[in-house]
Rosetta silent file (secondary structure, phi, psi, omega in degrees, C-alpha in Angstrom):
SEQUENCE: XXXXXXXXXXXXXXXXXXXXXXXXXXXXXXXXXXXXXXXXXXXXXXXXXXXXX
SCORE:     score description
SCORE:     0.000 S_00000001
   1 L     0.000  130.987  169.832   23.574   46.310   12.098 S_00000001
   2 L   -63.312 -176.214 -168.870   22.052   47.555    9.037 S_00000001
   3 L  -106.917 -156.234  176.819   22.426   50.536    7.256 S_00000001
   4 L   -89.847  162.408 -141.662   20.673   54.012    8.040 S_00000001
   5 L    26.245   20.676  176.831   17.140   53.664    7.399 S_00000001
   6 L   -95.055 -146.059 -177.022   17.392   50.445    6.830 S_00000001
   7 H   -79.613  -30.002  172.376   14.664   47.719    8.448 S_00000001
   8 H  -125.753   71.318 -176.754   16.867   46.572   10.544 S_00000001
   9 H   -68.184  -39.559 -165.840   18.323   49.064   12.220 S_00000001
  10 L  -109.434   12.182 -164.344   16.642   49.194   15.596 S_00000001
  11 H   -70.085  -42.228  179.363   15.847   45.029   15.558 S_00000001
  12 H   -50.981  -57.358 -173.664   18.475   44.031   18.155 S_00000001
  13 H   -99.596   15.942  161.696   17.418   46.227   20.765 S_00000001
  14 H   -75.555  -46.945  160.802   13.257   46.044   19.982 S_00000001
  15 H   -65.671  -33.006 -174.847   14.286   42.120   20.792 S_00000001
  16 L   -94.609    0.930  160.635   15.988   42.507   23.584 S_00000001
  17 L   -91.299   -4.881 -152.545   13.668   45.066   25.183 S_00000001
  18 L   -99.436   20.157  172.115   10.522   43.137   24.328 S_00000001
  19 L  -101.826  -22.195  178.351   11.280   39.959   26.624 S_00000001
  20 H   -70.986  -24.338  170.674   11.949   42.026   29.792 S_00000001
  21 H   -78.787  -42.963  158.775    8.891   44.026   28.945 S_00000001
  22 H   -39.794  -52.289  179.697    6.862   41.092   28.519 S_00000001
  23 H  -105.047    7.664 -178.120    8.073   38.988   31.601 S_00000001
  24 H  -127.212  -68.417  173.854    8.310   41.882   34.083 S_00000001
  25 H   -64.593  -33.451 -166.744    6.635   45.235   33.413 S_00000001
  26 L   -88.352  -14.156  162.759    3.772   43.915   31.903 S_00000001
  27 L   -61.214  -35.980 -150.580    3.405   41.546   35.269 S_00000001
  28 L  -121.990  147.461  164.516    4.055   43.624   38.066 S_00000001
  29 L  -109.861  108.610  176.628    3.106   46.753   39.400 S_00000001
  30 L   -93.683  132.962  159.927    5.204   49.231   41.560 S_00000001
  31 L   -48.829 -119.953  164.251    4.672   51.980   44.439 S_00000001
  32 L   -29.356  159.311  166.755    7.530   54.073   42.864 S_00000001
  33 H   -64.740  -43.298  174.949    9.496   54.761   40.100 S_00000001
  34 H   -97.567  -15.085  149.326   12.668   53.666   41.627 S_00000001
  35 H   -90.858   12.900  158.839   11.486   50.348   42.676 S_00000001
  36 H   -76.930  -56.989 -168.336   10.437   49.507   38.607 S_00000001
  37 H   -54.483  -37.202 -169.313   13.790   51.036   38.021 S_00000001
  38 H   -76.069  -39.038 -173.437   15.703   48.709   40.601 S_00000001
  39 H   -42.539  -68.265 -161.057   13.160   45.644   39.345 S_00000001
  40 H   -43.621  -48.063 -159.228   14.524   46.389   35.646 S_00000001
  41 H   -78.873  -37.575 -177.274   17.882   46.769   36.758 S_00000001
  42 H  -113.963    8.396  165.829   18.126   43.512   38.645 S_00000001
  43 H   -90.807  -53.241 -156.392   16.072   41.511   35.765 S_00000001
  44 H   -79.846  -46.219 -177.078   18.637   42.744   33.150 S_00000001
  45 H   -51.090  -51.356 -147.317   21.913   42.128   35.593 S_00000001
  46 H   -89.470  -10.365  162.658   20.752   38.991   36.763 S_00000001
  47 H   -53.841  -46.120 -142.936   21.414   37.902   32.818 S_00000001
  48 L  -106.440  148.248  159.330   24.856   38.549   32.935 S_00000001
  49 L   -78.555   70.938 -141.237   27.771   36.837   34.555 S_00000001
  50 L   -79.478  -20.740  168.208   29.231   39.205   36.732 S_00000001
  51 L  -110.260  142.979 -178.827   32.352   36.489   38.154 S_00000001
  52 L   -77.660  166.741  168.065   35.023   34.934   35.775 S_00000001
  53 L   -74.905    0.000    0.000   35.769   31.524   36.075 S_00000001
């Protein structure tokens, strides 16, 4: 992380929102608000390892 004002302050999370915006939001289109929310939510999750070895 950088220092305050510096350039790269916000870079970590401008990358890591711009692939889910890219491969998801800018695809798909939702009836609601809460099934974009759940989409997002199960895009970002589905990253992560949620069981140990």
């Amino acid at each position: 992380m950088g220092s305050v004002g510096g350039s790269y302050d916000n870079a970590l999370m401008e990358n890591f929102f711009s692939t889910p915006k890219t491969e998801l939001v800018y695809r798909t289109t939702w009836r609601s608000r809460d099934l974009g929310e759940n989409a997002l939510f199960a895009y970002i999750d589905g990253w992560y390892n949620s069981q140990r070895i």
